[in-house]
N, C-alpha and C positions, 0 to 999 in steps of 0.2 A: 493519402494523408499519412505520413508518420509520426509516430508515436516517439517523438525523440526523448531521452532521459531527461527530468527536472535536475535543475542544479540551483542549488538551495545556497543562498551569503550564508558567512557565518555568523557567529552573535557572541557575544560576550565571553568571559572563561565562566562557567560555572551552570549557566543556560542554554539550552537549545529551542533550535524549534523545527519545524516540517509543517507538513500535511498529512489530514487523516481525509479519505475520500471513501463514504460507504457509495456501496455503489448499487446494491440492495438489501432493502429491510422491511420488514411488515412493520404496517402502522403501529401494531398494538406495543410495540417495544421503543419506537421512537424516544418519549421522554426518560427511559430507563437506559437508554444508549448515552441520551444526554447529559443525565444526573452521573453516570459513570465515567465520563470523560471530564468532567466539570469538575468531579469530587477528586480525581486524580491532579488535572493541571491545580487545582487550589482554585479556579472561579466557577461562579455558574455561566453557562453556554446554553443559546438557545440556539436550533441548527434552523436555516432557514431548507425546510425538505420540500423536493419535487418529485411527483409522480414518474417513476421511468418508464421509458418507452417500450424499453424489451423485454418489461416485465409488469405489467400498469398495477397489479397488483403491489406491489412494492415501490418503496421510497428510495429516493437518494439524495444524499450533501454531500457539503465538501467544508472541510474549517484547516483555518493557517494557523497554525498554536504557538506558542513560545512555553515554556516548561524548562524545568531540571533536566540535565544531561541524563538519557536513561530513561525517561518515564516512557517514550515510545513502546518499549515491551512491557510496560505494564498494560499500557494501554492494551496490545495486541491481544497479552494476556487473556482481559477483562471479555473484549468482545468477543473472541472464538469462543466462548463459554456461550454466545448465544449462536448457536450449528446451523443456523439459517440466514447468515448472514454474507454480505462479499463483499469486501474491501481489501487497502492499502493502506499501508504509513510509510511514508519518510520522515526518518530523522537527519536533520543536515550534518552531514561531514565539517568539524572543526577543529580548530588550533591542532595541529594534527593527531586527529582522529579519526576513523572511517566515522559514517555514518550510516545511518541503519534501512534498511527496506522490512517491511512485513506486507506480506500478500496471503489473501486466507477468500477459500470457498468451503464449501460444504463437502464436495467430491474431492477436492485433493488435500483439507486441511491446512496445514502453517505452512509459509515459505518463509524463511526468514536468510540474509544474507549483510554482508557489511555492505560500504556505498563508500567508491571513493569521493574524492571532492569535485569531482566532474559528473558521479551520476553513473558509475560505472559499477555492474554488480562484480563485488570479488570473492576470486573462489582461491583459495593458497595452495601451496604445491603438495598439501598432506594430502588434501582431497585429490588433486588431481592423481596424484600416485596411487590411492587406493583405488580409486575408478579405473586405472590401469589395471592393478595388480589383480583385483576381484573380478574382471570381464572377459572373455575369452573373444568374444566377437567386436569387431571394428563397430555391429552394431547397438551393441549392447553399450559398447566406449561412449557413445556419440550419445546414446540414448541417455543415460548418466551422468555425461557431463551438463545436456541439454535440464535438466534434471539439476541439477548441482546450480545452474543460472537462471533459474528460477521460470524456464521456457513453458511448461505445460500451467503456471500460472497465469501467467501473461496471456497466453491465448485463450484461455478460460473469460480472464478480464480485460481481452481490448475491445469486444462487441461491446461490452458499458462504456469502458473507456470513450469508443466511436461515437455511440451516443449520444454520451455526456459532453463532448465539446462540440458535437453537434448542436444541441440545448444552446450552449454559450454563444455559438456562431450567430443565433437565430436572434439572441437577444439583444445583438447589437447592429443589427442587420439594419440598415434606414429601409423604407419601400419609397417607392419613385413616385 
């Protein structure tokens, strides 16, 4: 099963939206995650949370938001403030604009990267130049750029990822 990139419509001039997917969080923080996302988009949000599999100690949701251009990194902000937690946001790519990605665990901290309008992590040629220029080894190159495209997130979080749409498969599964 691949994990192919979401590619988010766009929406209005002035508004965005995406997805924020935690992927795990202990209970006791849930409605504080809630109230913190809710007080940012301007509503209250109740998240519908499920036990995860790969972690049953901990919770996970998922919500489709629409907000101001930009609140995604406040958002991200807000939640790596709580160091035990693992998720994602996408911000949709619009009227042209990149859009945003954030990925955050506890062992490697913020990824944050732009997103073209297909879903595409970009890295610009400043970055890639310095990952040249600062590397001596082809594998150190490789390592840094993998690094720079947000790789050692990703593989952090596609066991939840797996999962989690495992979860969804299951629930719309008919039995015979």
């Amino acid at each position: 099963m691949t994990n192919a990139p979401r590619m988010l419509t766009s929406e209005g001039v002035g508004a965005s939206h995406g997805t924020i997917t935690i992927y795990s969080a202990p209970k006791p923080v849930l409605r504080h995650i809630e109230w913190t996302i809710g007080n940012l988009l301007g509503i209250p949000i109740s998240l519908n949370w499920k036990v995860h599999r790969l972690s049953p100690s901990t919770m996970w949701s998922e919500l489709h938001w629409n907000g101001k251009y930009g609140i995604a990194s406040q958002i991200a902000s807000e939640l790596k403030g709580w160091h035990y937690l693992k998720f994602e946001i996408y911000e949709s790519a619009k009227n042209g604009s990149d859009g945003s990605l954030y990925m955050y665990t506890p062992e490697l901290g913020m990824f944050f990267s732009h997103v073209g309008p297909h879903g595409d992590v970009m890295i610009n040629e400043n970055q890639i130049q310095t990952i040249i220029r600062e590397n001596v080894s082809e594998v150190d190159v490789i390592e840094k750029l993998e690094r720079a495209i947000g790789k050692p997130w990703d593989d952090a979080l596609e066991p939840f990822r797996r999962s989690h749409n495992e979860l969804a498969e299951e629930s719309v599964r008919l039995s015979v």
